[in-house]
N, C-alpha and C positions, 0 to 999 in steps of 0.2 A: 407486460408484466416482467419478463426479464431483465429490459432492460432498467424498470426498477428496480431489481432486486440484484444486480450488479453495481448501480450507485449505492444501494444499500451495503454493499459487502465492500467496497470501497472506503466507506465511509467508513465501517468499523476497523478496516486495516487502519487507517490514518487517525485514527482515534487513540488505537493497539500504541502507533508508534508515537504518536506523542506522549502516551502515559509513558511510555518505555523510556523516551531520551528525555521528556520534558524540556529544559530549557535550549538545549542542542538540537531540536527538531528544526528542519527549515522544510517551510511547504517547498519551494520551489527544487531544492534536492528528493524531495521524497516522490513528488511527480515526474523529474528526469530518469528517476530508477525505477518508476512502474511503466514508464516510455520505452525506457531503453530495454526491458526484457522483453516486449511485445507482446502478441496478444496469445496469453494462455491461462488455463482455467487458474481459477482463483489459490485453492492449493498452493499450485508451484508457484504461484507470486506471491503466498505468506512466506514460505520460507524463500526465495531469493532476496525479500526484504529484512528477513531476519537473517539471512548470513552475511549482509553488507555490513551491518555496522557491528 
């Protein structure tokens, strides 16, 4: 169950940032930048994704 509910909460970041940039989203950056911060609760990887761009 969690770890459905981390694809879930995933899902809704990548959702968040596509509404956000629209046509500037590229999957393949938005996954490098939830890579590159590593593994930490969900929280601090909304906003680490919201201060990059």
């Amino acid at each position: 169950m969690k770890y459905y509910w981390g694809y879930l909460s995933l899902l809704d970041l990548r959702t968040a940032e596509q509404k956000r940039l629209g046509q500037d989203f590229d999957m393949k950056d938005f996954h490098r930048r939830v890579l590159k911060i590593g593994g930490v609760q969900f929280p601090v990887l909304e906003k680490y994704i919201d201060m990059i761009e």
